[in-house]
C-alpha atoms as one frame of an Amber mdcrd trajectory, in Angstrom:
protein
 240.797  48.076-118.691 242.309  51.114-116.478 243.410  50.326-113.175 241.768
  53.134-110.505 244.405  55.361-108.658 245.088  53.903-105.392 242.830  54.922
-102.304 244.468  56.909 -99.763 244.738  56.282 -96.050 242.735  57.756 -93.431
 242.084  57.017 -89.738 238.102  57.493 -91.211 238.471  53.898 -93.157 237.812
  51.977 -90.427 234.516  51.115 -88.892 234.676  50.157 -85.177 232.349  48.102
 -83.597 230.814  47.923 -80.175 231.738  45.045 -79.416 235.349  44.947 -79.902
 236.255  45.385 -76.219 234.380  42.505 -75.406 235.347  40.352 -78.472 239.026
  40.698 -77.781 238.382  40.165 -73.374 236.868  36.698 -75.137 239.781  36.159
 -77.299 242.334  36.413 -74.437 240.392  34.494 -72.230 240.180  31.435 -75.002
 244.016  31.561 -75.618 244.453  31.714 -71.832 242.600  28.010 -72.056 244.716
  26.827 -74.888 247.691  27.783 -73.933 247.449  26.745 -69.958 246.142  23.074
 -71.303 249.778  23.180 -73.463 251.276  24.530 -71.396 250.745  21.546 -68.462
 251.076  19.235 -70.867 254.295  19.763 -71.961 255.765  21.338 -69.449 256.569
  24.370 -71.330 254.229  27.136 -73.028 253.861  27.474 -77.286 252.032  29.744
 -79.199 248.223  30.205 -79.005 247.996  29.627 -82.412 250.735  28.504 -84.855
 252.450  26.364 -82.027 254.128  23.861 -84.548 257.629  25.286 -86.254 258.383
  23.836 -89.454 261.646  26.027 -90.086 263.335  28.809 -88.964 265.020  30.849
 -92.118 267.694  33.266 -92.181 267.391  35.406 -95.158 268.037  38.861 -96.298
 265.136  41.481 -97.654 266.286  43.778-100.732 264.320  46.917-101.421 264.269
  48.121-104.677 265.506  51.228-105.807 263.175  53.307-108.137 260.184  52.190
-107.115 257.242  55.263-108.345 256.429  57.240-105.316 253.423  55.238-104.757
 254.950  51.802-103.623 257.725  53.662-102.005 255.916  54.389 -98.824 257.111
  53.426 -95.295 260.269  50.729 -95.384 260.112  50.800 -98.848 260.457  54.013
 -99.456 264.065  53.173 -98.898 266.298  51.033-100.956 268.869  48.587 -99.269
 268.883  44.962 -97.579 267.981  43.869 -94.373 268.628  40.872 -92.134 265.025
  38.360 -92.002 264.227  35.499 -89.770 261.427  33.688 -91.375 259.007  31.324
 -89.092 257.226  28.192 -91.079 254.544  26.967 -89.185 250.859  24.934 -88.821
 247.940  27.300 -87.663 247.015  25.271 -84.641 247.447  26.326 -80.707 248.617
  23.083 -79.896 252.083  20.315 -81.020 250.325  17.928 -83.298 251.421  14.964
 -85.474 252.169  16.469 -89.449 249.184  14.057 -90.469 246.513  16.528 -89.272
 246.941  18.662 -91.909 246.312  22.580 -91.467 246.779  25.780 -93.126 250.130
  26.931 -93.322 251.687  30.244 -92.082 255.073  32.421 -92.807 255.722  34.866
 -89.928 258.626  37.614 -91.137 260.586  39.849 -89.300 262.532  42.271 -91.201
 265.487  44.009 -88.951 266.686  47.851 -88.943 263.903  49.251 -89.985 263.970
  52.914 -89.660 260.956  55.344 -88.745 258.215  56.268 -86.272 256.656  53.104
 -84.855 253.178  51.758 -83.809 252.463  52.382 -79.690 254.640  49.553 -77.957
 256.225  48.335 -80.671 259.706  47.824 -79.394 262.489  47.973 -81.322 263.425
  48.541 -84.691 261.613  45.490 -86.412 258.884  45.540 -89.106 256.808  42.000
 -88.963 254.643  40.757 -91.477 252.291  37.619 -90.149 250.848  35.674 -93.436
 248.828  32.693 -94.251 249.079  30.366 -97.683 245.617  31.739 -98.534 244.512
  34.806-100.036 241.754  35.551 -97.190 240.727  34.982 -93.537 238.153  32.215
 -92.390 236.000  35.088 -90.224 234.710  38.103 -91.698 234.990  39.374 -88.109
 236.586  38.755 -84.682 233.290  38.030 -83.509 233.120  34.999 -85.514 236.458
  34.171 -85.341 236.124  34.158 -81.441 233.457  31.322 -82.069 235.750  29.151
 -84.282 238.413  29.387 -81.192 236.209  28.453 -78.568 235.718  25.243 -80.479
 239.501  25.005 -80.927 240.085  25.481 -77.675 237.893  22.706 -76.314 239.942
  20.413 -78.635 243.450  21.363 -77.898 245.688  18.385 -77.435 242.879  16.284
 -76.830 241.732  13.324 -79.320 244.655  13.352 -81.480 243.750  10.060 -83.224
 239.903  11.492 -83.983 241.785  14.812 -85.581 244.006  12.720 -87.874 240.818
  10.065 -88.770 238.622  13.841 -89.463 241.240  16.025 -91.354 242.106  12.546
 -93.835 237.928  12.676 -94.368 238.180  16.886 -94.561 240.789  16.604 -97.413
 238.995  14.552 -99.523 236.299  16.646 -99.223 238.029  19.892 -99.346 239.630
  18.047-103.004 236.354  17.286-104.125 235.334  21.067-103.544 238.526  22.128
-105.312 237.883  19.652-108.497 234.701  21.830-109.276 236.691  25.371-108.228
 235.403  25.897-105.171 238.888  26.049-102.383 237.112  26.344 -98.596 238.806
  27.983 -96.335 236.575  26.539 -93.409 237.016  23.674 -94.069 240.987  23.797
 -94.646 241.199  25.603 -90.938 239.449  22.662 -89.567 242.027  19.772 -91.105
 241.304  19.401 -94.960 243.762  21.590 -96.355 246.291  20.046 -98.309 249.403
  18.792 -96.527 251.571  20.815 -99.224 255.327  21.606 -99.200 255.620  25.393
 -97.423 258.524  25.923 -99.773 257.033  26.382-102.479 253.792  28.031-101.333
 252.654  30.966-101.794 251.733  33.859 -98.179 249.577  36.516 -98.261 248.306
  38.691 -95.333 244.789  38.576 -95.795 244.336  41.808 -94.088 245.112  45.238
 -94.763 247.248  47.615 -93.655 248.290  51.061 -94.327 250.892  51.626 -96.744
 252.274  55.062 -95.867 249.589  57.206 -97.833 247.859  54.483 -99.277 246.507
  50.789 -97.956 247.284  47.579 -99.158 247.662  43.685 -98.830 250.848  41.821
 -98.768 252.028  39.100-100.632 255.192  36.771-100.992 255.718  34.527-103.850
 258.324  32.027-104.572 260.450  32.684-107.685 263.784  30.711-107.751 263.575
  27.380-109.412 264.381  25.312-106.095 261.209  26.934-104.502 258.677  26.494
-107.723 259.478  23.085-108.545 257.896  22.283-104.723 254.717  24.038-105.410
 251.951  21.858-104.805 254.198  19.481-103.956 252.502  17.370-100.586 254.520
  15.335 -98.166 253.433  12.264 -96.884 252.839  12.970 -93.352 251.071   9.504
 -92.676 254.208   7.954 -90.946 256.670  10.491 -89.708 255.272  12.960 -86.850
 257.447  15.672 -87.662 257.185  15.027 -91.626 257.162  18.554 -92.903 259.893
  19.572 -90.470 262.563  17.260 -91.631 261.477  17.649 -95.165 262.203  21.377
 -95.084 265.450  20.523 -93.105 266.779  18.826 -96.009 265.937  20.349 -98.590
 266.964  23.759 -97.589 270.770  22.161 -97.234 270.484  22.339-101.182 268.023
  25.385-101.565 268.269  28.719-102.977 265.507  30.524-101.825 263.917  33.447
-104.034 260.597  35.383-103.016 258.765  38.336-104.371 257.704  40.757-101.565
 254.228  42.362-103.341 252.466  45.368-102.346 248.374  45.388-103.611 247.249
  48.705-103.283 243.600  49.234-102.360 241.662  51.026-105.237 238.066  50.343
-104.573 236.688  50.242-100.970 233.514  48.454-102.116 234.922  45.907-103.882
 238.174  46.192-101.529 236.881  46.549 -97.878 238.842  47.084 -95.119 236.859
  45.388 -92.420 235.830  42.250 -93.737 238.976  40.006 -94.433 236.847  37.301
 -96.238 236.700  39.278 -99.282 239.361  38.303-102.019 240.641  41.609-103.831
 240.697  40.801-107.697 243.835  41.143-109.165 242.422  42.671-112.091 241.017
  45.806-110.382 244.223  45.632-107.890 247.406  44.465-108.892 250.079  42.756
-106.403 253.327  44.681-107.778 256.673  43.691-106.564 258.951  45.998-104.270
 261.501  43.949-102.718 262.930  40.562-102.757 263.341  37.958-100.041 266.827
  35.852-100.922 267.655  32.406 -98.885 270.929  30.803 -99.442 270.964  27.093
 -98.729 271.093  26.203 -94.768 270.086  24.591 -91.693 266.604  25.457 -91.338
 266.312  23.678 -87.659 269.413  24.588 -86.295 269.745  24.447 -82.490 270.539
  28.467 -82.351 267.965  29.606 -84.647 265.053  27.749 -82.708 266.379  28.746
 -79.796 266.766  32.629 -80.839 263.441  32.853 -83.031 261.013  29.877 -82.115
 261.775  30.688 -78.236 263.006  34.635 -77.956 260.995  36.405 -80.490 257.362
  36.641 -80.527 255.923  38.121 -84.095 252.763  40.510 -84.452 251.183  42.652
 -87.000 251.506  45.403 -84.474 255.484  45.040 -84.186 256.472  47.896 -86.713
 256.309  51.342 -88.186 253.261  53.545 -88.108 253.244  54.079 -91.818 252.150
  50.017 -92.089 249.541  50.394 -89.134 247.365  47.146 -89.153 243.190  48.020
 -90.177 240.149  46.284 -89.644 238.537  44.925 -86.962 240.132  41.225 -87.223
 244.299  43.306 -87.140 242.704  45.763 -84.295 241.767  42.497 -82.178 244.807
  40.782 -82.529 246.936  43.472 -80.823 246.350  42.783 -77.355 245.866  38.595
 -77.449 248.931  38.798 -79.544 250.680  40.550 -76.582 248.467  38.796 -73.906
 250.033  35.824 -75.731 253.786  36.078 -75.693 253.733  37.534 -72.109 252.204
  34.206 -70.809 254.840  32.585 -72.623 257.612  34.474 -71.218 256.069  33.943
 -68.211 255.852  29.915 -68.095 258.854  29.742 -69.385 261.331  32.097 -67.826
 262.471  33.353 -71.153 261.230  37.147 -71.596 260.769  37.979 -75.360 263.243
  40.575 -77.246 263.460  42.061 -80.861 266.521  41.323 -82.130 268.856  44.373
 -83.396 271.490  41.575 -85.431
């Protein structure tokens, strides 16, 4: 079967609603609840969403040379390495023991990155914000502004009910699995598996523009000390912090290898833009590799690195160059909670937000 030639950007792909205005004055308003309940609680503000750390990576990105002209497009258009921080993390807004177990999330930021950037996006930073799933729980921020108002009335409340539900969520979330049927609902809400984020493997659900074209993201573990973890789960049942010490020690030993893949969009019907809760088929659009992500064995919870990247840097999909512009209505509504976001965090706690230049 042929593959189609990639679609090409244009500003006319995307479909904006109405409602957006009022969707994302909604979303800010529901982080503002989650993250002032944290925020009194522990006497210092987190993230809205994707509080919990499980590691902070150093790594470096390499960019292949002789990629065809259609994958070289924006940063990869030009070969060479560059510095990475890499962010583990849970999905929630709030600290919670490992038990409750959530999706998992890889936040990237990628350092000298040369070109013309997205409106107030300081620096010289590219970041790419992915999930261990292939697509979003919402096929809208409408709907997704729903599922936080019910997160946000549970934030750090009723931690003992959340373990008790997300034990009964995974065996049902397994049972959906065992007849191929993987719900991302229901892993959002506590049933996804509590797996290794090692050897997992992050993709960015939305799209984005990719220079003249538009495509997803993906990064897959290669090296042998990263595969052997996949589908690996950690008991969390008895340690709070579980998945953070596991990571700790085995990245002392760890050689870290990922794939950075590029999907091009070929088919906008069967490849929408909008609606993140479609999955694009491989088989109509290929994830092709066009850099690699290399860890050498570390501290991944050293006292500098939390400080510099769990507490200094915040991470968006809007931090970058214009030639990987975020699309779709869920990217276009996370710009300004994103911000809204880190500036209340920088606020609480004294500690203004910077992209790094080393």
């Amino acid at each position: 079967m042929s593959i189609s030639q990639p679609i090409r950007y244009s500003s006319d792909l995307e479909s904006i609603r109405d409602d957006e205005k009022e969707t994302i004055a909604g979303l800010n308003e529901q982080f503002d609840v989650i993250m002032q309940k944290t925020a009194e609680d522990y006497g210092h503000a987190v993230r809205s969403v994707h509080a919990k750390a499980h590691g902070i990576i150093e790594a470096a990105m390499t960019v292949a040379a002789g990629l065809p002209p259609e994958l070289a497009q924006g940063m990869f258009a030009t070969p060479g390495a560059h510095k990475v921080f890499l962010r583990l993390s849970t999905n929630a807004g709030d600290i919670l023991p490992d038990a409750i177990s959530l999706p998992r999330g890889l936040a990237m930021k990628v350092l000298d990155v040369e070109g013309p950037r997205l409106p107030d996006a300081e620096g010289s930073t590219q970041d790419f914000i992915m999930v261990n799933g292939p697509v979003f729980q919402a096929p809208n921020a409408k709907k997704f502004l729903s599922s936080l108002k019910l997160l946000a009335k549970t934030t750090d409340r009723m931690e003992g009910t959340k373990t008790v539900l997300s034990s009964v969520l995974q065996t049902v979330n397994k049972g959906l699995e065992a007849v191929g049927v993987a719900s991302p609902t229901i892993q959002s809400l506590g049933g996804a598996p509590n797996s290794d984020p090692l050897g997992e493997t992050y993709f960015s659900v939305t799209p984005f523009r990719y220079g003249d074209y538009v495509a997803k993201f993906k990064l897959k573990p290669i090296s042998p000390d990263l595969t052997q973890r996949t589908d690996t789960l950690i008991d969390a049942t008895v340690r709070e912090n579980a998945i953070r010490e596991t990571v700790q020690a085995e990245m002392q030993e760890t050689n870290g290898v990922w794939e950075f893949q590029v999907q091009l969009c070929r088919n906008l019907e069967d490849q929408p833009i909008e609606d993140p809760t479609v999955e694009w088929k491989e088989e109509d659009a290929p994830f092709v590799t066009v850099a690699k992500v290399t860890a050498m064995p570390q501290d991944s919870w050293s006292d500098v690195n939390v400080q510099k990247v769990d507490e200094e840097m915040r991470f968006s999909v809007w931090t970058g160059l214009d030639a990987h512009r975020p699309l779709g209505n869920i990217n276009r509504a996370r710009r300004d909670p994103y911000r809204h976001s880190a500036e209340f965090r920088a606020r609480f706690n004294g500690c203004p937000f910077h992209e790094p230049s080393h």
